[in-house]
C-alpha positions in Angstrom: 113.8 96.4 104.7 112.8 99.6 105.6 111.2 100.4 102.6 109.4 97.4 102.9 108.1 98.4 106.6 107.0 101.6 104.9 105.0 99.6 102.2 103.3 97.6 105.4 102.2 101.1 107.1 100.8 102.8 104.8 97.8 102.7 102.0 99.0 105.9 99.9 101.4 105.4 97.2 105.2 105.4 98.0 107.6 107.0 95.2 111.4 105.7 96.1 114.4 108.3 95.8 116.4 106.0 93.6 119.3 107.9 94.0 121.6 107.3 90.7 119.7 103.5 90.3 122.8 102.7 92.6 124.7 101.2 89.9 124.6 101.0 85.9 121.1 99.1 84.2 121.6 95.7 85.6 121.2 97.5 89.0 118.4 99.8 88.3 116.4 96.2 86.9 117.0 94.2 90.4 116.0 97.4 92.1 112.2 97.8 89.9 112.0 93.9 90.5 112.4 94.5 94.4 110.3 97.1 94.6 107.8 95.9 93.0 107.7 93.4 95.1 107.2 95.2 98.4 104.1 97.2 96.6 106.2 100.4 96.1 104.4 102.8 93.5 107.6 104.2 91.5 111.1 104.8 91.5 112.8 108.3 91.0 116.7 108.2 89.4 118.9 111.1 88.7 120.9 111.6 85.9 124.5 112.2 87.9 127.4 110.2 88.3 128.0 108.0 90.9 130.0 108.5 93.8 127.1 111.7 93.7 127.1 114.4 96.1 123.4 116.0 97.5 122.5 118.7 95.0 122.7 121.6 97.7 126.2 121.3 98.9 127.5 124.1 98.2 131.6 123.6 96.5 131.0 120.6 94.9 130.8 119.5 91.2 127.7 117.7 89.5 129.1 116.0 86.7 126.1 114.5 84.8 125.7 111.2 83.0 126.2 110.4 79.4 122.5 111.3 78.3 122.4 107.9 76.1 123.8 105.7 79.5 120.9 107.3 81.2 118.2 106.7 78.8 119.7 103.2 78.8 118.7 102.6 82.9 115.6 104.2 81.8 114.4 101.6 79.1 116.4 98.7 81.9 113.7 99.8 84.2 110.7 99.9 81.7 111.7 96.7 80.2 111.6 94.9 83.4 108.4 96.1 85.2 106.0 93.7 85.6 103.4 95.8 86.8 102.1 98.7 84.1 101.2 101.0 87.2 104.8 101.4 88.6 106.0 104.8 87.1 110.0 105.7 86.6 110.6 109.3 87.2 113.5 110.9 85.2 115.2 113.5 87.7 117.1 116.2 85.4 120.2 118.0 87.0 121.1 120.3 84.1 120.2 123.4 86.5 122.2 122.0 89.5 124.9 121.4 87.3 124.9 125.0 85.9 124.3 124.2 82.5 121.2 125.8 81.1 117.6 125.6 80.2 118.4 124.4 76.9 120.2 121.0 78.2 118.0 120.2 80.5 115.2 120.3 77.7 117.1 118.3 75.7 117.7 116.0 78.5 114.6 115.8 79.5 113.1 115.1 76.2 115.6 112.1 75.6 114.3 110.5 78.9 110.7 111.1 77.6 111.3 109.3 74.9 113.2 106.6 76.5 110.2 105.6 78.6 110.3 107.8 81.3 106.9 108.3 82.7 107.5 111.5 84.1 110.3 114.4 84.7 111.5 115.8 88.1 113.5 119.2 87.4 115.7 120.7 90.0 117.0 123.3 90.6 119.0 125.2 93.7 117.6 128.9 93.3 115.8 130.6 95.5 113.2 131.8 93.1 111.2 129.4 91.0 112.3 131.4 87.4 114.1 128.0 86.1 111.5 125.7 86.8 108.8 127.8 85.6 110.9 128.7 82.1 111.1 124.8 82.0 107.4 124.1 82.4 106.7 127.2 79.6 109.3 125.5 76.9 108.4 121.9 77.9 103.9 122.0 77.7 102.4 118.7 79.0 104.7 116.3 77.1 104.5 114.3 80.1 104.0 115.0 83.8 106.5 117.2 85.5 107.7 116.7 89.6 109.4 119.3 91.3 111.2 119.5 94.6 110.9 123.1 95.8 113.2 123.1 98.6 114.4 125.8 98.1 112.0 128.6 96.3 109.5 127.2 99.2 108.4 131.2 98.7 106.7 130.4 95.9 102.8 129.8 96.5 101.3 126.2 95.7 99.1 127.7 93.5 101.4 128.9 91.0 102.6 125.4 90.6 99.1 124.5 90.0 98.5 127.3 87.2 101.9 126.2 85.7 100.6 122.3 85.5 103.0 120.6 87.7 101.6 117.2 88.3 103.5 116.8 91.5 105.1 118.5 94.4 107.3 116.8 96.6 108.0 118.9 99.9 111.3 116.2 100.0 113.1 116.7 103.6 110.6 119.0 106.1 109.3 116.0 108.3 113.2 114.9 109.3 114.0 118.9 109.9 111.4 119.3 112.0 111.7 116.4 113.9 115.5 117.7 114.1 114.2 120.8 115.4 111.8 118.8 118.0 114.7 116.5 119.2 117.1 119.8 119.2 114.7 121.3 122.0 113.9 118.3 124.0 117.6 117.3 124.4 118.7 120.9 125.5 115.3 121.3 128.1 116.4 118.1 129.4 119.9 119.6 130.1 118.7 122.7 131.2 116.4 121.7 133.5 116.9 117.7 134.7 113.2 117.2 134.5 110.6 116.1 132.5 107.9 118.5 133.9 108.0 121.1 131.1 108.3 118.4 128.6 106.0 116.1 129.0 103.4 119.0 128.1 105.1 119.4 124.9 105.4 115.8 123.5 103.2 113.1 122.4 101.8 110.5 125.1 102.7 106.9 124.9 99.4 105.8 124.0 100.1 108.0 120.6 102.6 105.8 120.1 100.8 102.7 120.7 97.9 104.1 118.1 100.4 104.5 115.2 101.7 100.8 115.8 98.5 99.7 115.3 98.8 97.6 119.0 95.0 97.5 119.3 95.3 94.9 116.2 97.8 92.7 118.3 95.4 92.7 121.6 92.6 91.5 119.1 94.9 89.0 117.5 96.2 87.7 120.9 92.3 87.2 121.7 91.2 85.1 119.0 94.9 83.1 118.8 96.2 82.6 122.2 94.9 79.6 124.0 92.5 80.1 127.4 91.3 83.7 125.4 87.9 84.5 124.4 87.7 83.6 121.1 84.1 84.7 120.6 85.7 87.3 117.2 87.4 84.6 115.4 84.8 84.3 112.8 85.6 87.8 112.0 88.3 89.9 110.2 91.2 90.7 112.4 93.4 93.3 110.1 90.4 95.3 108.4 93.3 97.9 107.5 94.8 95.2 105.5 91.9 94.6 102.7 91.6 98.2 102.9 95.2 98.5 101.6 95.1 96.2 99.5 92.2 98.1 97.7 93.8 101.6 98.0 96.9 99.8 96.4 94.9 98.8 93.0 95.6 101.1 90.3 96.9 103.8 92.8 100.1 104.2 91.1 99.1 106.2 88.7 98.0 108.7 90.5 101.3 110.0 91.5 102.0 111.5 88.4 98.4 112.3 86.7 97.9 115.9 85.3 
């Protein structure tokens, strides 16, 4: 559902974090039919083993999938697509899992040729070294997404004069809303009044523009009896033909060099 609400409010293209495909092919297939369904542009899976842990806890073992199991949920997902827009991103964990530039080529590679239609590598260092090695060894055998979390040191532009296709900044809107909330909640302890805060925050009417309210009031005009109904000859949800272009072919785009 809420990917689905997400789909409704927006025009750009949406690339779900599939997680492990939340179960073996048969899964990752229902979950490329449902999303496809709801207009959602592509689906990223990883190649760990489920119950999976988030890449950055420190402690914890990644124990990776069976590379031909993988390539398997891969060719699922393929196979099933009904739409030759919707892209599958292969996520590789070799560097999370410690194991080497060499495995994750080779894993990578395998999901290439399995139908992948693009890579994300990870990786947990602080410096960019890995993922750059990667990109060197690997050319432009298909697109290649990275998540720099955390080497967020490393200028955009070297991504660009490496050839990434795609850079996900993956968790920065819910930290700083964290951040946001964190302040608010202690002002409001601090000093029982919304005074200082109010200055700092968002007015309702913000709000009200993001919901789009202005498109009920103009609905409720035209639909409601003893309303003027003077605009019912004309389009109500303009945004919604305008998505519905944006959507057409946009895919694509997500993972173009």
């Amino acid at each position: 559902e809420t990917v689905e609400f997400m789909s409704d409010a927006t025009t750009i293209p949406i690339l779900l974090d599939g997680d492990t495909g939340y179960g073996n092919f048969n899964n990752v297939q229902r979950l490329v039919r449902k999303l496809e369904q709801r207009h959602i542009a592509g689906v990223c899976i990883e190649d760990k083993l489920f119950p999976k842990t988030n890449s950055f806890i420190k402690g914890t073992t990644q124990a990776l999938a069976d590379i031909e199991e993988f390539c398997g949920k891969i060719k699922a997902a393929k196979d099933i697509q009904y739409d030759d827009n919707f892209v599958v991103v292969a996520r590789v964990e070799a560097f999370i899992a410690g194991l080497g530039l060499s495995e994750a080529l080779k894993r990578a590679e395998a999901y290439h040729q399995a139908g992948a239609d693009a890579i994300l590598i990870h990786s947990a260092r602080t410096d960019a070294n890995e993922i750059l090695a990667f990109k060197h060894e690997w050319h432009n055998r298909c697109p290649v997404v990275i998540v720099p979390t955390k080497y967020y040191s490393t200028p955009t532009k070297v991504f660009r004069q490496n050839g990434f296709s795609l850079v996900i900044w993956a968790n920065h809107m819910l930290r700083a809303s964290i951040t946001a909330m964190q302040k608010a909640a202690k002002m409001l302890e601090k000093e029982e009044s919304l005074v200082n805060l109010e200055k700092n925050i968002v007015p309702v009417s913000e709000v009200f523009r993001l919901q789009r309210v202005s498109e009920l009031s103009k609905a409720e005009k035209c639909y409601l009896p003893n309303t003027n109904n003077s605009n019912a000859s004309k389009p109500l949800f303009p945004y919604a033909n305008y998505a519905i272009d944006k959507l057409k072919g946009a895919n694509k785009e997500l993972i173009r060099i």
